[in-house]
C-alpha positions in Angstrom: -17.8 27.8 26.3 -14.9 28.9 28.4 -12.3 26.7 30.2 -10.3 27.2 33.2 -7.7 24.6 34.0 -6.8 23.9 38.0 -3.8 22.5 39.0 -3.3 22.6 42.8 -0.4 21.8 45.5 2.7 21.3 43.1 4.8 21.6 45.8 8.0 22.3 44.1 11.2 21.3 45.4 14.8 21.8 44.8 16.6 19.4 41.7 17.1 15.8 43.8 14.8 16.7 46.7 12.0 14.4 47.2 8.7 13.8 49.4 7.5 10.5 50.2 9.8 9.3 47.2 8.1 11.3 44.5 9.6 13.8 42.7 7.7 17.2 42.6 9.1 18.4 39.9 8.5 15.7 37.4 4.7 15.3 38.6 4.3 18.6 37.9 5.5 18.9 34.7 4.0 15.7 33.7 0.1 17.0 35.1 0.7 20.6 33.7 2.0 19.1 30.3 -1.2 16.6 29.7 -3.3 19.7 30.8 -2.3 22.0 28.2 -2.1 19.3 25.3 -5.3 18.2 26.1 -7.4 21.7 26.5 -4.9 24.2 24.6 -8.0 26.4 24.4 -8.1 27.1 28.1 -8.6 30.6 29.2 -6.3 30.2 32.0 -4.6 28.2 34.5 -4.8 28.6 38.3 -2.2 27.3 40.7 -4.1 26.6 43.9 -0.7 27.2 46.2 1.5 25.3 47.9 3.4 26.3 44.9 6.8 25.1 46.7 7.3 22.8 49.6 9.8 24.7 51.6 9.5 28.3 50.5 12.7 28.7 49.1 13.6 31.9 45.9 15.2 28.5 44.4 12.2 26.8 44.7 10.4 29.1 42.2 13.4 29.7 40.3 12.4 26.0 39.6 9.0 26.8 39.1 9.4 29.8 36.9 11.1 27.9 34.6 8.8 25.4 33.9 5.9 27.7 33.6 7.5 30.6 31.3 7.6 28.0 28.4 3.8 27.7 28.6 1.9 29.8 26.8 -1.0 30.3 28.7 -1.9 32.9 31.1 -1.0 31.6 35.0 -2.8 32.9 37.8 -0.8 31.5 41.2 -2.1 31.6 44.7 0.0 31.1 48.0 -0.7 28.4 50.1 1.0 27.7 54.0 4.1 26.2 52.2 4.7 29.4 50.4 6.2 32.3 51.5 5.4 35.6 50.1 8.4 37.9 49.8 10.6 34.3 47.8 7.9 34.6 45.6 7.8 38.4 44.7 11.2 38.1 44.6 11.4 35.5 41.5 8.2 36.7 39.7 8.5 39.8 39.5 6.0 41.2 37.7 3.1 39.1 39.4 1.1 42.2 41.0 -0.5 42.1 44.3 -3.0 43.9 45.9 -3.2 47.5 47.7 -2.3 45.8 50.8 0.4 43.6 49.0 -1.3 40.0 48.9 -1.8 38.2 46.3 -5.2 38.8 45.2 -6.8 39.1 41.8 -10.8 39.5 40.6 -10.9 38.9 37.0 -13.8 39.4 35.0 -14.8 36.6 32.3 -18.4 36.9 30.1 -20.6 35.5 32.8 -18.2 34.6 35.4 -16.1 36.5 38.6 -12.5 34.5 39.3 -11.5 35.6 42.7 -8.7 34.4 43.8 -7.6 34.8 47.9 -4.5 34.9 49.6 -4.9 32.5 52.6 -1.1 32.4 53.7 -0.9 33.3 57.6 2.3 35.6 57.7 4.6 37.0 58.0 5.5 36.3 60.6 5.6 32.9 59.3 4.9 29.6 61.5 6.2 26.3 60.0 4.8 24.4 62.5 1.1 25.6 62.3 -0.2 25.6 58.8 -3.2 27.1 59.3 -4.4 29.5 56.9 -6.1 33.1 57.6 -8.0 35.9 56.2 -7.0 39.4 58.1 -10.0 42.0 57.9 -8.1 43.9 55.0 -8.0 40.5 52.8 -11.8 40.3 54.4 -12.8 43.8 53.0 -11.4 43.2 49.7 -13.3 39.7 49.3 -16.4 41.0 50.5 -15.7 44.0 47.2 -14.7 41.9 44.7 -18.0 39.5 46.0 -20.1 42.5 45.7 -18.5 43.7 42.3 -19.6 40.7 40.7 -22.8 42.2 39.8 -24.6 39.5 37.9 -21.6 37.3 37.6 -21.6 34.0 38.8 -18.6 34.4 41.2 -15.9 31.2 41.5 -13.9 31.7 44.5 -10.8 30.2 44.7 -8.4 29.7 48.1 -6.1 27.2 49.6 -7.2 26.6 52.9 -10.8 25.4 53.3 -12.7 27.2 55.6 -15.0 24.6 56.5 -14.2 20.9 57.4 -13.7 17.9 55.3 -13.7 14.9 58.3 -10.2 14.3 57.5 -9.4 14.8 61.2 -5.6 16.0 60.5 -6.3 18.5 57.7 -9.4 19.9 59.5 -6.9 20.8 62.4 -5.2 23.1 59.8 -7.8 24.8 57.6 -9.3 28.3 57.2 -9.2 30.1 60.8 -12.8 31.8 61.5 -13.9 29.7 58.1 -17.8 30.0 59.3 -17.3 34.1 58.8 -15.6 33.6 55.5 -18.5 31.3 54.4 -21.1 33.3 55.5 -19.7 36.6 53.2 -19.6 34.1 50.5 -23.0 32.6 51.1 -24.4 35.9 50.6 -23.6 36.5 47.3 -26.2 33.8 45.3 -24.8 31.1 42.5 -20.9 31.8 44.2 -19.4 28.6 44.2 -15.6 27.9 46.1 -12.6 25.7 45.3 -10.1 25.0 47.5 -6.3 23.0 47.4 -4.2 21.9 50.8 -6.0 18.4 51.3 -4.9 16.4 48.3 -7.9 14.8 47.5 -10.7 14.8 45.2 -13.6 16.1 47.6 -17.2 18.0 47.1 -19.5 18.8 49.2 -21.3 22.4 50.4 -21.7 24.2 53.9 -23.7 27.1 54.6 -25.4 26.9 51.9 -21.8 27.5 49.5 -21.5 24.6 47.3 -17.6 23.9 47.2 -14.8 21.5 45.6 -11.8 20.2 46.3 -8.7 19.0 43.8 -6.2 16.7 44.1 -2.1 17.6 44.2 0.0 16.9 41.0 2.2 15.5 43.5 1.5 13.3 46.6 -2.0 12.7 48.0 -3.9 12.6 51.2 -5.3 10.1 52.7 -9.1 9.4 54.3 -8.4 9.4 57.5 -11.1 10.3 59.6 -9.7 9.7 63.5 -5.7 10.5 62.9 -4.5 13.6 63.9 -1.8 13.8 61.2 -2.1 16.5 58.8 1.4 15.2 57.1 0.0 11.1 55.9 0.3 11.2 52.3 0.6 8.3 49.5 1.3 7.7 46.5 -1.3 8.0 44.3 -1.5 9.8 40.5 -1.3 13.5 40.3 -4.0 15.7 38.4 -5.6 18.7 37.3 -9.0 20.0 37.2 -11.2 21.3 34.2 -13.5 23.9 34.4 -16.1 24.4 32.1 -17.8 27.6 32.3 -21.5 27.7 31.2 -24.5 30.3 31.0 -26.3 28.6 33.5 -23.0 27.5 36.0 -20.3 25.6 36.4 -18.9 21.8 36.1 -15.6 20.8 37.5 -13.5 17.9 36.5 -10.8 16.1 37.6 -8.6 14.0 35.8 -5.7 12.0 37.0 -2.3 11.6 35.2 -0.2 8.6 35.1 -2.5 6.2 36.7 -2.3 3.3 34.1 -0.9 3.7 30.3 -3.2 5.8 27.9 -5.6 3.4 25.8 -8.4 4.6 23.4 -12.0 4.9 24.9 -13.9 1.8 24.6 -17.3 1.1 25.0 -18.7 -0.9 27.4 -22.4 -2.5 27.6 -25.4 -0.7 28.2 -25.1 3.7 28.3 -23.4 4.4 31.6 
């Protein structure tokens, strides 16, 4: 059985800078640290973007740092706070696409990772956070959907393209979402996860079963009449565990830091 480990929405920031209190950095380190000690046998691990908070080369100078004592293999996707050309510029040997987004399809035993490039730029709004697939990122989903071939394809982007109820967030998802869903939906067993809300959420439209994982740093909230896409708390950080079977795939999420560690004990009855 094959892992994949999800960590989504660090958010890194500059040493001392803060949101809502919380220090990115730390979070991080301290989700992406219990990850790795607890599933060292993970195939990979996929950043689901929002990688920094303000786009910044020092941002992911920051970033780089802490992942480059890691050993495992890191697959990073941009998210709205991202911006493309900082990031080339500090990993440089992250490839991109023919188009130059970064896009990847990698091919596991019985299993297609796709990962999508949802950023909308440049140019670059920081006011509207909306993410968006141009036709070329379109074309080279709907390849990499159709080069599956009988591989169970797990499709992985920041943005959501369908909604959630959380009012604020659904303001600033996927752009044309119900197109993106419907290339997906085509291709049978393909099942999406998605970052940018900070929650834990599942659900399925269009027939595309999807799943949603929480930040390592500060959370959303469930809202369902605000238009506020910026309410956040604090709440533990996580990571998400995927465990890749013949038949599928299960998804996990498990906080960090919510209460000290204690050994499992059992409680009455089986469940």
């Amino acid at each position: 059985m094959q892992k994949l480990l999800v960590i989504s929405d660090p958010h890194i920031c500059e040493p001392g800078e803060k949101i809502i209190g919380l220090d990115p950095k730390a979070r991080f380190e301290r989700v992406l640290d219990a990850a790795t000690t607890a599933h060292p046998d993970a195939t990979a691990l996929i950043l689901l973007g929002d990688l920094t908070h303000n786009g910044l080369a020092s941002e992911y100078e920051v970033l780089h740092s802490i992942l480059e004592k890691k050993t495992i293999p890191v697959i990073p996707m941009l998210g709205n706070h991202d911006r493309r050309e900082a990031f080339r510029e500090i990993f440089t040997s992250t490839k991109t696409d023919e188009n130059g987004f970064l896009q990847y399809a990698i091919d596991l035993p019985g299993h297609r990772v796709i990962t999508l490039d949802t950023l909308d730029g440049p140019p670059y709004d920081d006011v509207h956070h909306s993410g968006r697939l141009c036709p070329d990122r379109m074309t080279w989903l709907a390849r990499a959907l159709a080069g599956s071939e009988d591989r169970m394809p797990l499709v992985f982007m920041h943005h959501p393209p369908f909604e959630t109820g959380i009012v604020g967030m659904d303001n600033i998802n996927l752009t044309d979402g119900h197109a993106v869903l419907t290339l997906i939906a085509a291709k049978r067993r393909a099942h999406l996860f998605c970052g940018h809300v900070h929650r834990t959420i599942s659900g399925s439209t269009q027939g595309v079963p999807w799943t949603i994982f929480k930040s390592s740093a500060h959370q959303g909230v469930l809202d369902l009449e605000t238009n506020d896409s910026s309410l956040s708390v604090d709440e533990p950080g996580a990571y998400g565990v995927l465990l890749l079977r013949p038949y599928g795939v299960v998804a996990h999420s498990e906080d960090v830091g919510a209460a000290p560690a204690k050994p499992p004990e059992r409680a009455s009855g089986s469940g």
